[in-house]
C-alpha positions as CSV (number, residue, x, y, z in Angstrom):
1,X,0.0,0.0,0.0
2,X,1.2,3.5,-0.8
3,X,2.0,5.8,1.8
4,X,-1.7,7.4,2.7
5,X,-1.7,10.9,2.1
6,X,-4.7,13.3,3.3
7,X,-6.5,16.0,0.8
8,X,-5.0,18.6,3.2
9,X,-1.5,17.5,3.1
10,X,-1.0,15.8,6.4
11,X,-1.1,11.8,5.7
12,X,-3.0,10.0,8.2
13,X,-0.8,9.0,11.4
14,X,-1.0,6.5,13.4
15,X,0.7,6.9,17.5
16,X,1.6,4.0,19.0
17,X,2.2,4.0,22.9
18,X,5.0,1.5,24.1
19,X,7.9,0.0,21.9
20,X,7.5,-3.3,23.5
21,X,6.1,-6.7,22.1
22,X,2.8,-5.5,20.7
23,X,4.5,-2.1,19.7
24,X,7.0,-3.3,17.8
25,X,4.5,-5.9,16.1
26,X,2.4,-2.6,15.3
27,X,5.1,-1.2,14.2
28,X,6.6,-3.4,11.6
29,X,2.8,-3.6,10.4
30,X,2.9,-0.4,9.9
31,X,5.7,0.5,7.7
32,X,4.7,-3.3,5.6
33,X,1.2,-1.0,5.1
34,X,3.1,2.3,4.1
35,X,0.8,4.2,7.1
36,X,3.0,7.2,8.6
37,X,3.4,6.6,12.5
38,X,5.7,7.4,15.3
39,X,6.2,5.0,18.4
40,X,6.8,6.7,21.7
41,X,8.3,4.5,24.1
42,X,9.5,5.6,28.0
43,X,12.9,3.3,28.1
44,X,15.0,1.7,26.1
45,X,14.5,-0.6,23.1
46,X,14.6,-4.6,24.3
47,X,15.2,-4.1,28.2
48,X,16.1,-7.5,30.1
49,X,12.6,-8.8,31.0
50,X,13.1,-13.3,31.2
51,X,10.9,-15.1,28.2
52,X,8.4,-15.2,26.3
53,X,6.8,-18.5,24.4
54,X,5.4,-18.2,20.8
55,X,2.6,-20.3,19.8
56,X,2.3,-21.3,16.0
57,X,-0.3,-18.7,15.3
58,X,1.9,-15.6,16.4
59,X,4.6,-17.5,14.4
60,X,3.0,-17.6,11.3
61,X,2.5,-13.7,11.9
62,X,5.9,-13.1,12.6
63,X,7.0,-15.1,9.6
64,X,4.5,-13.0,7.7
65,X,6.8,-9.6,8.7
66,X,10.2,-12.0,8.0
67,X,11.6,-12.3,11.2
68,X,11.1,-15.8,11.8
69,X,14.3,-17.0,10.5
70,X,15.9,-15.1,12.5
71,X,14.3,-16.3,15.6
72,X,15.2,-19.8,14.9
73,X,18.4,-18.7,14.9
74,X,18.6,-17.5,18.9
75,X,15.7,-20.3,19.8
76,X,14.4,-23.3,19.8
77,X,11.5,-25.8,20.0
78,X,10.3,-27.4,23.1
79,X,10.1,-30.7,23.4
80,X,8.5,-31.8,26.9
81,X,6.3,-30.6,29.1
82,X,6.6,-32.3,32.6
83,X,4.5,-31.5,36.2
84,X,5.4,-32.2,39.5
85,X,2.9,-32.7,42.6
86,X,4.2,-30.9,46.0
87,X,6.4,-33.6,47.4
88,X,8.6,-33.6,44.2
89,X,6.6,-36.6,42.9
90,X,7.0,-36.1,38.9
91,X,2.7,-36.3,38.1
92,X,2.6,-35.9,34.1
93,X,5.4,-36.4,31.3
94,X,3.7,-34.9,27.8
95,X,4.8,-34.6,24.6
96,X,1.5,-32.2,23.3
97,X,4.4,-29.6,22.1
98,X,5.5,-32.5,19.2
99,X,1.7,-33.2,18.6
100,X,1.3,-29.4,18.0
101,X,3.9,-29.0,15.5
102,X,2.3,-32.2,13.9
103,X,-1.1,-30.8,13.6
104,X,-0.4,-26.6,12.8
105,X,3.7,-27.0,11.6
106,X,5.5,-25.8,14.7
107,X,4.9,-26.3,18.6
108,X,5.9,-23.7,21.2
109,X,9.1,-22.0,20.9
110,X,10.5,-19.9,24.1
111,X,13.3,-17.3,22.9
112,X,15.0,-14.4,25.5
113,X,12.1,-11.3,25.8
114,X,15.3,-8.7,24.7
115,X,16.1,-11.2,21.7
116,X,12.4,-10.8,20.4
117,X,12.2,-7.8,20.7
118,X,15.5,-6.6,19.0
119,X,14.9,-8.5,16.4
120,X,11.5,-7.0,15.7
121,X,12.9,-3.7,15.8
122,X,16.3,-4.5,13.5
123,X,13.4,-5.7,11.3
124,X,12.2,-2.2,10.6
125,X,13.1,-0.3,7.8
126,X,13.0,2.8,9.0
127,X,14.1,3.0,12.8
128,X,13.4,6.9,13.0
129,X,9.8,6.2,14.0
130,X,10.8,4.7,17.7
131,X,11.3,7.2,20.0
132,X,12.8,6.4,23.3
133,X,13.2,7.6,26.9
134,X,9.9,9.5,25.9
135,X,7.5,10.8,28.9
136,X,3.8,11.8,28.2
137,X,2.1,14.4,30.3
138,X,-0.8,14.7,28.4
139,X,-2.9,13.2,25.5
140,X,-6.6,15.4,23.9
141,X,-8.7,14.2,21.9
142,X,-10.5,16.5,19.1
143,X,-13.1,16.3,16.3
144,X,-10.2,15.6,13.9
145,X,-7.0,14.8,15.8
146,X,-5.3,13.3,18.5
147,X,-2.3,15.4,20.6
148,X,-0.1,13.6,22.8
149,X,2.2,16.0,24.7
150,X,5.3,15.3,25.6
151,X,7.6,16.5,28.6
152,X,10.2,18.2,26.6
153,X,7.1,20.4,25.3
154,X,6.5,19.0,22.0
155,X,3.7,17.4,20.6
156,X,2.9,14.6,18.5
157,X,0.2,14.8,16.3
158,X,-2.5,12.4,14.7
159,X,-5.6,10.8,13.6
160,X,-5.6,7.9,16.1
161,X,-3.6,6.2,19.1
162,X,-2.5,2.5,19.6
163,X,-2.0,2.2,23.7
164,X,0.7,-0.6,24.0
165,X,2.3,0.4,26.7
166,X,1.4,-2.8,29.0
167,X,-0.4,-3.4,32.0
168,X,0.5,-0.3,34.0
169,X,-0.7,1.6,30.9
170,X,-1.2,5.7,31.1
171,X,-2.8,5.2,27.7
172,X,-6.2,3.6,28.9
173,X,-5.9,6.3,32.2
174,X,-6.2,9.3,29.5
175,X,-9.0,7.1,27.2
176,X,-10.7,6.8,30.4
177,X,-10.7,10.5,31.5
178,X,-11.9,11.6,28.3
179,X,-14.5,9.0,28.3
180,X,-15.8,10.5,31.5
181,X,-16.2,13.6,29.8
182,X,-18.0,12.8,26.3
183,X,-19.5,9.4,27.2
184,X,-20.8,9.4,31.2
185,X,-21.0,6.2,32.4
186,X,-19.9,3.8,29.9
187,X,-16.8,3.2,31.9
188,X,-18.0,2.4,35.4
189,X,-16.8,1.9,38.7
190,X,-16.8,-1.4,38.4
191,X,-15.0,-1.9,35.6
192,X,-12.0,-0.1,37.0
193,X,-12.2,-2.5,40.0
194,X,-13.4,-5.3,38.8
195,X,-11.1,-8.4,38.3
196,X,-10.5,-7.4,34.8
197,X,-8.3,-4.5,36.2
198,X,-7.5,-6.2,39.7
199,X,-4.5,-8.2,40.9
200,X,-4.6,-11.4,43.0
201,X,-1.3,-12.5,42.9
202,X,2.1,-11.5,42.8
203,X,4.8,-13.0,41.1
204,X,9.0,-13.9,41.5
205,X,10.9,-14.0,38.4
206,X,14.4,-15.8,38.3
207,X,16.8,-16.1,35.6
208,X,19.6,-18.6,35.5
209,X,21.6,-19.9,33.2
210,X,20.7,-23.6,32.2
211,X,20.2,-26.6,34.7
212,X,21.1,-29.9,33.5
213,X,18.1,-31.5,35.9
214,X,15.7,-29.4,34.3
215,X,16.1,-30.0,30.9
216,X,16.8,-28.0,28.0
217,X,13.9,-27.9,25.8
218,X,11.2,-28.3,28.5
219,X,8.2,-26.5,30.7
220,X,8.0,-27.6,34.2
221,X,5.6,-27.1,36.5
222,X,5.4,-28.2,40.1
223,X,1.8,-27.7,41.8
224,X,2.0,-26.6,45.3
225,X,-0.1,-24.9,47.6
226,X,-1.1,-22.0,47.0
227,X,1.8,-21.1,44.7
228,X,3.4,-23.0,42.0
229,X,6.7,-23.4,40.3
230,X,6.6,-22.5,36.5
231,X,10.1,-23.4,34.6
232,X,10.5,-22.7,30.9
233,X,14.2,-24.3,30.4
234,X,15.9,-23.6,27.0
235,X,19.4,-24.1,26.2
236,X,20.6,-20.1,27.0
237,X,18.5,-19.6,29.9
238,X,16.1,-21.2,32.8
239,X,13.5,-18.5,33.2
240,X,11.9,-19.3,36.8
241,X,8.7,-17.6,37.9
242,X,7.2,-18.4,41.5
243,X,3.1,-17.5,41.7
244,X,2.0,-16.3,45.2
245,X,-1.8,-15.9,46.3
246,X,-2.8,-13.1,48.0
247,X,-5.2,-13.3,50.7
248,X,-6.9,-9.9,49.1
249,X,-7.0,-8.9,45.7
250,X,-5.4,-5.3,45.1
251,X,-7.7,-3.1,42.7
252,X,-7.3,-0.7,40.9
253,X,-6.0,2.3,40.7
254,X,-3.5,0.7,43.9
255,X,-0.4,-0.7,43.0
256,X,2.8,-2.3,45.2
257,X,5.9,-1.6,44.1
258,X,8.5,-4.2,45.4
259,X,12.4,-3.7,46.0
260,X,15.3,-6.5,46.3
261,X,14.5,-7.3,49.9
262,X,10.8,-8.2,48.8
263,X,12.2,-10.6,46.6
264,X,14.7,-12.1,48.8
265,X,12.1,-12.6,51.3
266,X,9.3,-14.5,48.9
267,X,12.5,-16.6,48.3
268,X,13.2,-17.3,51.9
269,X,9.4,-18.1,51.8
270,X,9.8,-21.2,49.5
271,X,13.9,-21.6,49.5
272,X,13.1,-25.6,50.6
273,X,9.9,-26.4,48.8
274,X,10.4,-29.4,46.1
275,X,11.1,-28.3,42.3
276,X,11.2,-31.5,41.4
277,X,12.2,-35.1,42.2
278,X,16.0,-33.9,42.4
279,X,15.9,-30.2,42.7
280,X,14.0,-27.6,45.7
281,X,14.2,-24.3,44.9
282,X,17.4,-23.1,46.8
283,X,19.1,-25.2,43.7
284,X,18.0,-22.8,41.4
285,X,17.5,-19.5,43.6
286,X,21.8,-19.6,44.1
287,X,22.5,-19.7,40.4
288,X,20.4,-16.9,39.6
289,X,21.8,-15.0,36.6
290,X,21.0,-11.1,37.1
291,X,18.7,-9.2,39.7
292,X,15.3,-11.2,40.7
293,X,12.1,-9.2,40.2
294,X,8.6,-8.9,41.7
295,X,5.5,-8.1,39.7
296,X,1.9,-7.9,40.5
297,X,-0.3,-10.1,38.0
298,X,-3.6,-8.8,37.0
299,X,-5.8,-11.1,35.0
300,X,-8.9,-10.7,33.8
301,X,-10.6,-8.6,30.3
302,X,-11.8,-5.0,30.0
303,X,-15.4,-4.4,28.4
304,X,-14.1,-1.5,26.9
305,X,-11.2,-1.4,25.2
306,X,-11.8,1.8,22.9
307,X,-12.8,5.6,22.7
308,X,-12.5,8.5,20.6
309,X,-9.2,7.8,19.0
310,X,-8.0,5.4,21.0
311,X,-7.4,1.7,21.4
312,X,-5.9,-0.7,23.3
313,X,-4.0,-4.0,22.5
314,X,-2.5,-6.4,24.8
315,X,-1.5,-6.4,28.2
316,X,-3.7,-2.7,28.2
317,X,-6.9,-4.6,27.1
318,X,-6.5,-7.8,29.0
319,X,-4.0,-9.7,31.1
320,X,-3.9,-13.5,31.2
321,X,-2.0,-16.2,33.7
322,X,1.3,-16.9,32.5
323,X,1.0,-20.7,32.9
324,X,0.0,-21.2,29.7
325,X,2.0,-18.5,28.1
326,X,-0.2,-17.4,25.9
327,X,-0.6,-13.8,27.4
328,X,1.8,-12.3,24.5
329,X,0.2,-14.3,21.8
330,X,-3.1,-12.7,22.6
331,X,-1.1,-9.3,22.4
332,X,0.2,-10.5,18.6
333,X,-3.0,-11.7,17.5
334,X,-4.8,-8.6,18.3
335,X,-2.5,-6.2,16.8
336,X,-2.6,-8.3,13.6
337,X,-6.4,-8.3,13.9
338,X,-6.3,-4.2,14.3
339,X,-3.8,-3.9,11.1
340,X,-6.2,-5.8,9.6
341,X,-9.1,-3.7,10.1
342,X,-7.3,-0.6,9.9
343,X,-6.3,-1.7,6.6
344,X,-9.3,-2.4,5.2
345,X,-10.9,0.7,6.7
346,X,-8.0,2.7,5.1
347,X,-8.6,1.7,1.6
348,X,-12.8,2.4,2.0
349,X,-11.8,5.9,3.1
350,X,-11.7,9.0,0.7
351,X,-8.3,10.2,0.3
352,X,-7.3,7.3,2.6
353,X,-8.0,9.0,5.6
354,X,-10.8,7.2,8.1
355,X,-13.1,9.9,9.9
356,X,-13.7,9.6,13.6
357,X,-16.9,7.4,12.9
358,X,-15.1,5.6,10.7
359,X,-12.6,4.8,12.9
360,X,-14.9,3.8,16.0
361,X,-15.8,1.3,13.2
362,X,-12.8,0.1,13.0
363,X,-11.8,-0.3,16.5
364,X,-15.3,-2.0,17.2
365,X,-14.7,-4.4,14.8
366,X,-11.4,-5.1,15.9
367,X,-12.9,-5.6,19.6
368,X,-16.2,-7.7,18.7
369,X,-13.3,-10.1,16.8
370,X,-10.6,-10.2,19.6
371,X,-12.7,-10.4,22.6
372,X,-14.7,-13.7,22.9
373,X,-11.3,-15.1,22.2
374,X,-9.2,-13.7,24.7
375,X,-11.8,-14.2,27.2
376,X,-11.6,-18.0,26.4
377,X,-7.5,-18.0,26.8
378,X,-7.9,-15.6,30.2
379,X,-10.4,-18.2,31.5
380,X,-8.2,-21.2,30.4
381,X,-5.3,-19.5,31.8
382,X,-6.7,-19.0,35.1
383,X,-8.0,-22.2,35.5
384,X,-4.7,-24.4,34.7
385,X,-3.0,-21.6,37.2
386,X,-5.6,-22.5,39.8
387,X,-4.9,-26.3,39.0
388,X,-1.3,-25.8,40.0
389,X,-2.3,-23.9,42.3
390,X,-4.5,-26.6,44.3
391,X,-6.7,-23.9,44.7
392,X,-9.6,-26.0,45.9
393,X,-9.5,-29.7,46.4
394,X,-11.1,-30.0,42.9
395,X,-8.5,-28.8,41.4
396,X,-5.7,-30.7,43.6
397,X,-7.8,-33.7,42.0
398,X,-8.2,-32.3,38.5
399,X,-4.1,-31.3,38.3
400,X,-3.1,-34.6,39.9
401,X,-5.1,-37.2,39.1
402,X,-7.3,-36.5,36.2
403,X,-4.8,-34.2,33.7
404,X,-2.3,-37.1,33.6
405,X,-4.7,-39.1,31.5
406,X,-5.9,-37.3,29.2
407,X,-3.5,-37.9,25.9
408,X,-1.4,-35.9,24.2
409,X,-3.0,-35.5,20.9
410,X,-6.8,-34.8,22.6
411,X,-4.8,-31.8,25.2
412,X,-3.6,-30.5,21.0
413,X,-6.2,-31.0,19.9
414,X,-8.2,-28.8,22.2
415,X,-5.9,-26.1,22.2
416,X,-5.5,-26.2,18.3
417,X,-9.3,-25.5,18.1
418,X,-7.8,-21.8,19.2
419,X,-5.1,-21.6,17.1
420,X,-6.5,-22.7,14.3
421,X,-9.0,-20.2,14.1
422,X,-6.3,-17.4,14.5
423,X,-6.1,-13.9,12.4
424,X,-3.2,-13.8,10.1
425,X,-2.0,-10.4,8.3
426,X,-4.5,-10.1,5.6
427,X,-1.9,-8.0,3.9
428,X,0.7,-9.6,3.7
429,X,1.7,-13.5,1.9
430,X,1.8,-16.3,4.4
431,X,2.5,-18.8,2.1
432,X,5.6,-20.8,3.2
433,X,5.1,-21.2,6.7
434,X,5.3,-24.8,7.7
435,X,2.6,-26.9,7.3
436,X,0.9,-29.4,9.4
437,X,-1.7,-31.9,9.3
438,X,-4.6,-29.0,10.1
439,X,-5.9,-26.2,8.0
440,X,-5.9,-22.6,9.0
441,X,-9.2,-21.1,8.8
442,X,-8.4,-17.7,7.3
443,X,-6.4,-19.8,4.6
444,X,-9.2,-21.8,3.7
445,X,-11.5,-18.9,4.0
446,X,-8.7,-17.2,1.1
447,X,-9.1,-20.1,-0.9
448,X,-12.7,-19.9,-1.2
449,X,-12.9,-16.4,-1.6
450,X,-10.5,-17.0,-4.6
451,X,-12.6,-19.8,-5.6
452,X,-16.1,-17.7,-5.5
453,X,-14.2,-14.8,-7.3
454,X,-12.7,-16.7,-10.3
455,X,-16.0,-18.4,-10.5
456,X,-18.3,-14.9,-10.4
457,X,-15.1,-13.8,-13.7
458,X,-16.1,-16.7,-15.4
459,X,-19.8,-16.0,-15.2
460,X,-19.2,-12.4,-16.2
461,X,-17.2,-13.5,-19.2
462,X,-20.2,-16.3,-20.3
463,X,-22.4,-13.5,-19.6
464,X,-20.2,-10.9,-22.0
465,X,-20.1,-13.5,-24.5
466,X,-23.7,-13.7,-24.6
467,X,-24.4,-10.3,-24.9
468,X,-22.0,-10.1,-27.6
469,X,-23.2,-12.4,-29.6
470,X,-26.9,-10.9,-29.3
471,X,-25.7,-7.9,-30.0
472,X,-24.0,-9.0,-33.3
């Protein structure tokens, strides 16, 4: 697509909050589509920050942007995914990862959150658009811009903003202030204190380098009570994450801001619980690599994630359980369902330039498509977290006695349901990525497309032909 251009000489720009994972993604989008943006980001580019898994449906979008390659060439595969009851006692040994890469034509590959992320942005043609160490004080909304103001006293101006600036977002903070202004009530109380912007747990994150008894190309889990042991093992890193309940859910707008001596003392708290049959956690709290760090975990989906000029993606819309590490995907997929509505409604717009209605269009569309989804993966997340967990004698049952009998290929074939059904880039070729034993509905959906359009050509040509010939 060429560059848009608007009939008064600005092209329509697009301001994306937050040169992290879903930034970056937007981003590279971005300059594929030819669409003028700038990406304001508060810190650095690729920060240390542990892991992040990718599931074949955000690889086949970041093969789609041609960074793929290069991710194979700093990760790799996993191969087993093994769980451990309380007393070290190993409960499950799966191989759903291999059954995965059977059935959609790669499984679930962990890679270093800085390498990801670097990569994404060497991958862009024109780095000029990322601007770091950036601080907003203020972003307004009018009838035919956006302004975000910036502390240095400049202003960057456009027609609409991407908030990807995370969990702790400022973005949504502004969208809901001016929401409160134009549109009383639609974001209630309740909302902003509902689970869907709460946090019930709170969450220890070790690096280490790698540890021979915990594999190399493997997730482990060890269930305790209430908190778990989460491992993703690779062969640069052991990324170590330690889940603690609390008694009380903090809600919004509160948030706990930990130091070193809080995370020394959550270790302390679980220094001689059981990892695994061989390992308790002391083994791997002494090798840690760099600094530990605490975070609070919200989970849970806003209603709204929308207003004016602004939308959210990711961690800003919705925050899921990292025990299925599918938290980021969600973030992927619903950038590359945005692009592609933002595409679409770019090309149906006079001179290429979407008005404010079309553009509520656009991000409702983009909402009504991600939503049910990520609600299913926030749901599913939470409830394998509260299985490790043993949350409730239910699900001490359910994680060790029921889960370890259900095969590999049914636990794929559940999950692959989701993937499956994923958005690709509608823009871009996809043609290439590995394939596996199941289709990909938007492919098949292409193909028929194709189909019904080559068929309607050839009924327009009989139809010419007739019409010729009677008028011969």
């Amino acid at each position: 697509m060429a560059q848009t251009q608007a009939q008064n000489g600005r092209p329509f720009r697009i301001i994306v909050v937050g040169a992290g994972l879903t930034g970056l993604v937007a981003a590279n989008c971005l300059q594929k589509l030819g669409i003028n943006h700038v990406v304001l980001e508060k810190g650095n580019i690729a920060p240390l920050k542990g892991g992040i898994a990718l599931w074949p449906h955000s690889l086949r979008i970041l093969y789609q942007l041609g960074v793929l390659e290069e991710i194979k060439k700093v990760a790799k595969p996993c191969r087993g995914f093994r769980g451990y009851g309380a007393d070290g006692r190993k409960v499950y040994d799966t191989q759903m990862y291999h059954c995965i890469e059977e059935n959609h034509g790669a499984g679930m590959w962990p890679i270093e959150r800085t390498d990801l992320l670097q990569i994404l942005y060497d991958n862009l043609p024109d780095k000029s658009s990322v601007k770091t160490k950036i601080n907003i004080t203020d972003i307004k909304q009018f009838r035919d811009r956006v302004e975000v103001e910036l502390a240095d006293g400049t202003v960057e101006t456009g027609d609409m903003i991407i908030g990807a600036d995370g969990v702790h977002t400022i973005v949504r903070n502004y969208m809901w202030d001016h929401a409160a202004k134009v549109s009383p009530g639609l974001i209630t109380s309740a909302e902003k204190t509902s689970k869907s912007s709460s946090t019930w747990s709170e969450t220890l994150i070790v690096t280490t380098p790698p540890i021979p008894e915990l594999g190399y190309r493997d997730i482990v889990i060890t269930f305790q009570n209430k908190f778990n042991f989460l491992f993703t093992c690779t062969h640069q890193a052991v990324w170590a994450v330690v889940v603690f309940q609390y008694d009380e859910p903090v809600t919004h707008p509160h948030r706990k801001r930990y130091t070193d001596a809080d995370a020394e003392a959550l270790a302390k708290r679980v220094l001689d619980k059981p990892v695994t049959d061989q390992l308790v956690f002391a083994d791997i709290w002494k090798r840690r690599r760099e600094p530990p760090r605490v975070v609070m975990l919200q989970e849970g989906v806003l209603e709204n994630w929308h207003h004016g000029r602004i939308c959210l993606v990711g961690d800003a819309a919705h925050k899921a359980h990292p025990n299925i590490a599918l938290g980021g995907n969600t973030g992927i997929e619903d950038v590359a369902q945005l692009m592609n509505q933002i595409s679409r409604g770019v090309d149906a717009s006079p001179h290429k330039r979407p008005s404010a209605t079309a553009l509520d269009g656009i991000f409702e569309a983009y909402q009504n498509e991600q939503k049910p989804r990520v609600k299913h993966i926030v749901n599913l997340s939470g409830q394998a977290a509260r299985m490790h967990f043993s949350y409730t004698p239910i699900h001490k049952f359910l994680g060790n006695w029921v889960y370890p009998w259900i095969k590999d290929k049914w636990q794929a074939a559940y999950i692959g349901q989701y993937f499956s059904s994923a958005s690709k880039l509608e823009f871009l070729p996809s043609k290439g990525f590995p394939a596996g034993k199941k289709s990909w509905l938007s492919d098949v959906e292409d193909e028929t497309e194709s189909q019904d359009s080559e068929q309607g050509f050839k009924q327009h040509q009989r139809e010419g032909s007739v019409k010729e010939i009677l008028a011969y």
